[in-house]
C-alpha positions in Angstrom: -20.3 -19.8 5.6 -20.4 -18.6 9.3 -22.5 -20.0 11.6 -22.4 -16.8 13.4 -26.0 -15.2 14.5 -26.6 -12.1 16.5 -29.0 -12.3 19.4 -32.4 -10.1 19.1 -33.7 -10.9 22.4 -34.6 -8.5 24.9 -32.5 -5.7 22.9 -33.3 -2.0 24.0 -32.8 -0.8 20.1 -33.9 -1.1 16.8 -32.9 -4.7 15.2 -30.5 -3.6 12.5 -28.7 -1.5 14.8 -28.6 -4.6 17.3 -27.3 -7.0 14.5 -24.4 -4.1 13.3 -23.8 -4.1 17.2 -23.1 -7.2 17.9 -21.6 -7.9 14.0 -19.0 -5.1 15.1 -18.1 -7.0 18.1 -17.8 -10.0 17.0 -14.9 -8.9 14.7 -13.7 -7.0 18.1 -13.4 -10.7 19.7 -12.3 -12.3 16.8 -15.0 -14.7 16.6 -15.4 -13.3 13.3 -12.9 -12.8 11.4 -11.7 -11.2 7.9 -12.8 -13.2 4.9 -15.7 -15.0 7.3 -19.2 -15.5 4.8 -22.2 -14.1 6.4 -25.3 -15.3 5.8 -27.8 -14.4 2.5 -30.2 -11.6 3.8 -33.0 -14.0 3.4 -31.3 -16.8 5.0 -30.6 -14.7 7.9 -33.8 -13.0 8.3 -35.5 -16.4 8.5 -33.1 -17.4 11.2 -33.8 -14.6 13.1 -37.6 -14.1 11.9 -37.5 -10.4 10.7 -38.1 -9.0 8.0 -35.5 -9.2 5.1 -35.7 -5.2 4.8 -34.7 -4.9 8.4 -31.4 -7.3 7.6 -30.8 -5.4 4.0 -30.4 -2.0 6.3 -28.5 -3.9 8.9 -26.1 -5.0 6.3 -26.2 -1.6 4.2 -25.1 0.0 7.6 -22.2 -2.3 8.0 -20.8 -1.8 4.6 -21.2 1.7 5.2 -18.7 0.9 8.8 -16.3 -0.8 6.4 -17.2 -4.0 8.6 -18.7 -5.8 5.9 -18.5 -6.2 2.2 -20.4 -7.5 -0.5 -19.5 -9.1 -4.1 -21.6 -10.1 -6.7 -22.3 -13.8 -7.0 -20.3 -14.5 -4.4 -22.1 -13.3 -0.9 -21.3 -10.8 1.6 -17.7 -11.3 3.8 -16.3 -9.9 6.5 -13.9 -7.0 5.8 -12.5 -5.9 9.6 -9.8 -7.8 11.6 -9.3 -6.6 14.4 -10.6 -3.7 17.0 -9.7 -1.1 15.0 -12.4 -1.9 13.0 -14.5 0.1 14.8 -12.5 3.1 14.5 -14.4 5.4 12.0 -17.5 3.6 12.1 -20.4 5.8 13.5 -21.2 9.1 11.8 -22.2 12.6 14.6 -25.2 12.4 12.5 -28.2 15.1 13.8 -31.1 11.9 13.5 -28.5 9.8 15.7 -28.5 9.7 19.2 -25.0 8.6 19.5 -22.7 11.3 19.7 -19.1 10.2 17.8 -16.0 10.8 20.5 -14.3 7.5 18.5 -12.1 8.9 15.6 -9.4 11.3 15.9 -10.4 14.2 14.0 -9.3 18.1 14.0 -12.6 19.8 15.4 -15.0 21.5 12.4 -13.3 25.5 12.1 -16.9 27.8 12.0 -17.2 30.1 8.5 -14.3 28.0 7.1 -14.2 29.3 3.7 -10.0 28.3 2.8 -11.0 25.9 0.5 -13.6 27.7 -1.8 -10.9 31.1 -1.9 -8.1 28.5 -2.8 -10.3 27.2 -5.9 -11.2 30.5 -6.6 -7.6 32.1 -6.7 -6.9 29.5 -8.8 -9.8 29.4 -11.2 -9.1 33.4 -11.9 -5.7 32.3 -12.5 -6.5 29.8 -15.1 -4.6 27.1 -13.6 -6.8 24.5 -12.5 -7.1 22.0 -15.3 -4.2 21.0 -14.9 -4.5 19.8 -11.8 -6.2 17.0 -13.5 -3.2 15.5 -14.6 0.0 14.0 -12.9 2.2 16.0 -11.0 5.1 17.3 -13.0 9.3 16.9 -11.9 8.9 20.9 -11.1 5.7 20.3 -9.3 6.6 17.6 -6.8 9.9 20.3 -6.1 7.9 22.9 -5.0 5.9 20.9 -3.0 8.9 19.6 -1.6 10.1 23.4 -1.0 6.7 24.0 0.7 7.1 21.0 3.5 10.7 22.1 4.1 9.2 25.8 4.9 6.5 24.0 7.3 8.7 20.8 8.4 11.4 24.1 9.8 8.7 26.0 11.4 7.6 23.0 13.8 11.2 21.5 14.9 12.2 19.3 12.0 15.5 20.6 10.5 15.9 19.1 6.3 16.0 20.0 3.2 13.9 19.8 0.4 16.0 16.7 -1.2 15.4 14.9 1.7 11.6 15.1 2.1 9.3 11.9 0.6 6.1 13.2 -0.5 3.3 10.6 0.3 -0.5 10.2 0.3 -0.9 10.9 4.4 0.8 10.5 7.1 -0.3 6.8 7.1 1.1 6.4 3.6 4.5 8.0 4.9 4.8 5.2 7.6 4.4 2.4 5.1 7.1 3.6 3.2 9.5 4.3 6.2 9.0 0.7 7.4 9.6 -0.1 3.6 12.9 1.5 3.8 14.1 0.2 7.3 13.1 -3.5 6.0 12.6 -4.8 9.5 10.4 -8.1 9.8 10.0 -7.3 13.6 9.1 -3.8 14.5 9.8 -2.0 18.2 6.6 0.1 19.4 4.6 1.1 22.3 2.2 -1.4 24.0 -0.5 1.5 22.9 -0.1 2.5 19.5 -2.4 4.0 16.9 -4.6 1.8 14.8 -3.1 2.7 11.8 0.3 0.9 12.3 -1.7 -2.3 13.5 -3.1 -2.1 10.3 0.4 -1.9 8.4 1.8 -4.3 10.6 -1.3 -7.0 9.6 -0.9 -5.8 6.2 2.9 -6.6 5.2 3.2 -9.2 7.6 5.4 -7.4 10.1 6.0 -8.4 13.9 4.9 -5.7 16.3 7.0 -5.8 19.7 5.4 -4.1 22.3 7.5 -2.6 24.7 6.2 -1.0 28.0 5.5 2.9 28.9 5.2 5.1 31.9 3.9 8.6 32.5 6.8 10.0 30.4 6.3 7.8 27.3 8.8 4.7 26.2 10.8 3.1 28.8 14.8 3.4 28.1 15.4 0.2 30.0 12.5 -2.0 28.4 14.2 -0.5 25.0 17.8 -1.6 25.9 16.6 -5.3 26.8 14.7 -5.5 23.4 17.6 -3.6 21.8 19.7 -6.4 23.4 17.8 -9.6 22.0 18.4 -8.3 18.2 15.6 -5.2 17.8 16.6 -3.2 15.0 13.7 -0.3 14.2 11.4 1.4 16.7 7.9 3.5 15.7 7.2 5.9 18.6 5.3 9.1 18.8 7.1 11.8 21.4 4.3 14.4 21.0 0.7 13.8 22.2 0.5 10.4 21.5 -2.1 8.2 20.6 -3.7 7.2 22.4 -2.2 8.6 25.7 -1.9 12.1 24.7 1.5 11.9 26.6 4.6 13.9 25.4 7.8 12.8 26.3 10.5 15.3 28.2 13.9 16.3 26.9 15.1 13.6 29.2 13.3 10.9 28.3 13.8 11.9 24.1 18.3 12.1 25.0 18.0 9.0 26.8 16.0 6.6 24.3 18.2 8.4 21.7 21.2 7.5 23.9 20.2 3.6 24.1 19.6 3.8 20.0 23.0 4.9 19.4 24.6 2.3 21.2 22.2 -0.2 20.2 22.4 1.1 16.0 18.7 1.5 15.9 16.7 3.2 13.9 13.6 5.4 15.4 10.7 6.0 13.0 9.2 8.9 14.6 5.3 9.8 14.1 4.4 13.3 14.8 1.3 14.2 13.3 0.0 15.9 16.2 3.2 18.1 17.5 2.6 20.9 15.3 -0.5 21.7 18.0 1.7 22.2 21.0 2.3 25.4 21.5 6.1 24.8 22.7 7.3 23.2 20.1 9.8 20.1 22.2 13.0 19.5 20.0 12.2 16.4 17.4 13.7 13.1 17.8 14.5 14.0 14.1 16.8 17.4 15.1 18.4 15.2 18.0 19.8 12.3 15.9 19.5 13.0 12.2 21.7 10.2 11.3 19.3 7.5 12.7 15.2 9.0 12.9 12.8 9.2 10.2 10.4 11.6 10.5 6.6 11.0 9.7 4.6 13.7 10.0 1.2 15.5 7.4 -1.3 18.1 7.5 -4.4 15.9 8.0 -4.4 16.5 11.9 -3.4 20.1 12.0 -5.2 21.8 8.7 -7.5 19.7 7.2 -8.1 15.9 7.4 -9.2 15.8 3.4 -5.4 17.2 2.7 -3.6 13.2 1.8 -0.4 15.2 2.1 2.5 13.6 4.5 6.1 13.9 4.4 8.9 11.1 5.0 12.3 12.6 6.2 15.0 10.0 5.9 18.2 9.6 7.7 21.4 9.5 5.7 21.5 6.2 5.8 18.5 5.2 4.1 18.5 8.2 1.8 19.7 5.4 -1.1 16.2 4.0 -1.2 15.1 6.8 -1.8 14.2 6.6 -5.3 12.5 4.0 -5.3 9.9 5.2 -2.9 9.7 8.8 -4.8 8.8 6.1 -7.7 6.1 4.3 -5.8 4.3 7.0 -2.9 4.3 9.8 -5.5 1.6 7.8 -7.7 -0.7 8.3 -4.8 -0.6 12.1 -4.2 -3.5 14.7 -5.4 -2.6 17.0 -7.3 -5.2 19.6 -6.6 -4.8 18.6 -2.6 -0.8 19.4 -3.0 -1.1 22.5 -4.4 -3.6 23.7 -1.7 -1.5 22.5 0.8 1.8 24.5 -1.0 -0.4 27.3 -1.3 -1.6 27.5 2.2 1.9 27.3 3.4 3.2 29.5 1.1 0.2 32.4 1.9 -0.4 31.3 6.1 -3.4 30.0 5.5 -2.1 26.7 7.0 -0.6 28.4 10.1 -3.9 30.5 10.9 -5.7 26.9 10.6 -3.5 25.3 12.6 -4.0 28.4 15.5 -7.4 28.2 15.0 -7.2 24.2 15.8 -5.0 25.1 19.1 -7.7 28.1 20.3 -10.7 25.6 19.6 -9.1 22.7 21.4 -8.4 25.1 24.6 -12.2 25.9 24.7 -12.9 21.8 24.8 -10.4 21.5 27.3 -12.0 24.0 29.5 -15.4 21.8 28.9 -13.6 18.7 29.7 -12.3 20.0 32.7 -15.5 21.5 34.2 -17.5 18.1 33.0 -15.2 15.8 34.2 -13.9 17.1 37.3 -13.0 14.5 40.2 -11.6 11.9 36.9 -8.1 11.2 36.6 -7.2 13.1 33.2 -4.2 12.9 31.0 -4.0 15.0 27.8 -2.6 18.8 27.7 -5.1 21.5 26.0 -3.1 21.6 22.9 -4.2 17.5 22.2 -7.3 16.4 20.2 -7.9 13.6 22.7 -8.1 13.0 26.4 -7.0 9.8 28.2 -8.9 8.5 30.8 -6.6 5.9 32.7 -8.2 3.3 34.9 -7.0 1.3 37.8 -6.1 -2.2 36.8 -8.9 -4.9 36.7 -11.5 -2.2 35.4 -12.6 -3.1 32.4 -12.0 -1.0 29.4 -14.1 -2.4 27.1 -17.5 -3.0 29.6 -16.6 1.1 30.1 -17.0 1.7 26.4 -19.6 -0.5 25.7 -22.0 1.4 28.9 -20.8 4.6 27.3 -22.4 3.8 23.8 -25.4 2.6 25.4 -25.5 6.0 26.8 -25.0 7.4 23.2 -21.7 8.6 23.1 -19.0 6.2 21.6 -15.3 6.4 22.7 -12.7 3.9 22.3 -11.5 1.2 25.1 -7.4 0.7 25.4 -7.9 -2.7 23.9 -8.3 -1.1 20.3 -4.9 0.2 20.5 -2.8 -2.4 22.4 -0.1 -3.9 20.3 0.2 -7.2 22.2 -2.4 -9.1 24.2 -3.3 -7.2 27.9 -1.3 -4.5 27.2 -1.2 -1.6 29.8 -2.3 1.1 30.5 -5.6 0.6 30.6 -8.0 3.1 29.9 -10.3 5.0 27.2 -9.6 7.5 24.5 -12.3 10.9 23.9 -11.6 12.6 20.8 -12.8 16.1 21.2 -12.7 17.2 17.8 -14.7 14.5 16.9 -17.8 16.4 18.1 -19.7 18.6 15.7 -19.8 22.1 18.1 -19.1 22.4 21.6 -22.4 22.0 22.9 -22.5 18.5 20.7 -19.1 18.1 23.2 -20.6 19.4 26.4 -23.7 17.0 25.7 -21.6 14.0 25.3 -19.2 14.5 28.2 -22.2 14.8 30.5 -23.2 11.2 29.4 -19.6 10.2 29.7 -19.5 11.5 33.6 -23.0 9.8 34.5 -21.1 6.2 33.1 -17.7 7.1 35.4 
């Protein structure tokens, strides 16, 4: 069992939020780490002299934060690993004070009513119970049909053989870096949380390799490239956490150093379909070497587990095999949704409706936050805010959730120890309504 105790002296809040607190950043710090016993809740409330209730909710809360876990007979263990433990951990609850800017969501559409017409349509058609059951060969086809139709209207040239239907966009990138077979994986020194969590998962290697204002650095790629890299993940379009899009130069000239170099790019673009000028995909520029990750949770609805896997020729052999395992994991009811709301627009008036919304947060952001540095266009659902080096990104977080709005520090994100740039990630469709927005961005500008 850890000897690890949280400190209730002189705390400004309630104790159980003080213990999940300082529980969550321990994990942060890796003083405790995943598997780590925590002490009974009597044991612990002795040692701290509370009352067992208050440790019960303390614990409750960090169960509920996926921090913590408990098994029967056993005890309770600690279930994060890293920073990104974090991510997805508070709730924009009306009771709460602190106002969620953490976790990349698409921002709440007013009178959304898609999902109860969908049911509907399908109720009066009789159809629905069998959405209870697997997916059918003729099924999976016209869903496949459905993400060529979408994959075509936002740059991504394929056809409907090609496309690996997957559980998410996450799920599509564990099965792309189950096709390459790479033990050491190329990447940016920021990259999303989610392939950290692959990485740390199938035991992979992440290499970080260095970016500037337009994205991935051609010459940092050539050197690794040189010294045996073999597979790169990289997001061209509104990256995470940057919000940075690289130009037509930048996307021929990392190509350029991958066909000389025989690499092959897995490309994550669950955010491009929000630009409104669509840039060409890495996928449409070099077919033969880029697989293509992209889904619908970012751009239609984040309950939709639907992503799709384009392959290059290449790997199309394995092809199978992953058809055998990803589709498994796929919702029935959820894919057929999604094929209808491609099929009838639906998914393209959602997807407007994101872009209009995210415009009108911008315009907050811009007003709120003037006399910042800012980097993020209006079509991205989060804003970087890049700091000078020395300034700490985590001390900036931590004052910003003492002021009640929680963001995320660089650290979260960085694929290798003091990574650059430095900064913090807003989500802005994290927010429940814009004045939920405009309320935390004012506490945001009193902590800059």
């Amino acid at each position: 069992m850890t000897t690890w105790l949280p400190t209730l002296s002189g705390v400004d809040r309630p104790a159980y939020r003080a213990i999940v607190d300082q529980l969550a950043d321990a994990i942060r710090r890796g003083s405790l780490k995943a598997g780590d016993r925590l002490p009974t809740h009597r044991l612990m409330a002795d040692l701290l002299g509370i009352n067992v209730s208050t440790v019960t909710r303390a614990y409750r809360e960090a169960e509920r934060q996926r921090l913590i876990g408990g098994e029967v007979g056993r005890g309770t263990f600690v279930l994060g690993g890293a920073a990104e433990a974090r991510l997805f951990a508070f709730a924009d609850r009306p009771q709460d004070t602190l106002i969620d800017l953490s976790t990349n969501t698409p921002p709440k559409l007013a009178g959304d009513d898609a999902l109860a017409k969908a049911i509907a349509a399908m109720m009066e058609e009789g159809d629905l119970e069998r959405f209870v059951d697997y997916p059918t060969p003729g099924d999976l086809h016209l869903h496949r049909l459905a993400a060529e139709v979408w994959l075509a209207e936002h740059a991504v040239k394929c056809v409907a053989e090609q496309i690996v239907l997957c559980a998410g966009a996450q799920h599509a990138m564990e099965a792309a870096l189950a096709a390459v077979g790479a033990n050491v994986i190329g990447c940016e020194s920021l990259c999303w949380p989610g392939l950290k969590a692959i990485a740390r998962s199938r035991g992979l290697t992440l290499h970080a390799l260095p970016m500037d204002r337009d994205g991935l650095v051609p010459d940092a790629l050539e050197r690794a490239a040189q010294q045996g890299l073999k597979c790169v993940v990289c997001m061209p379009n509104l990256h995470n956490p940057t919000a940075r899009t690289w130009s037509m130069a930048r996307r021929e000239a990392i190509i350029a150093v991958a066909r000389r170099h025989d690499l092959i790019l897995i490309e994550e673009d669950v955010y491009g379909a929000l630009m409104p000028v669509l840039q060409p995909s890495l996928a449409s520029l070099a077919p033969e070497r880029v697989c293509h990750v992209s889904g619908l949770s970012k751009t239609v609805a984040p309950g939709l587990r639907l992503g799709y896997l384009v392959l290059p020729p290449a790997l199309q052999g394995r092809q199978e095999a992953l058809e055998h395992h990803t589709h498994w994991y796929i919702s029935p009811l959820g894919a057929e949704i999604a094929r209808r709301w491609i099929a009838d627009g639906t998914a393209n008036v959602r997807l407007q409706r994101q872009r209009r919304e995210l415009s009108a947060r911008w315009k907050l952001v811009r007003t709120i936050l003037t006399g910042n540095e800012l980097e993020g266009a209006s079509a991205s659902p989060h804003l970087w805010l890049p700091f000078v080096r020395g300034r700490d990104s985590q001390r900036v977080a931590d004052l910003a959730r003492r002021a009640g709005v929680a963001v995320v520090p660089s650290e979260t994100f960085a694929a290798a120890i003091h990574a650059e740039p430095a900064g913090i990630r807003v989500s802005l469709g994290a927010a429940s309504s814009r004045t939920r927005l405009q309320e935390a961005l004012n506490r945001l500008a009193s902590v800059l």
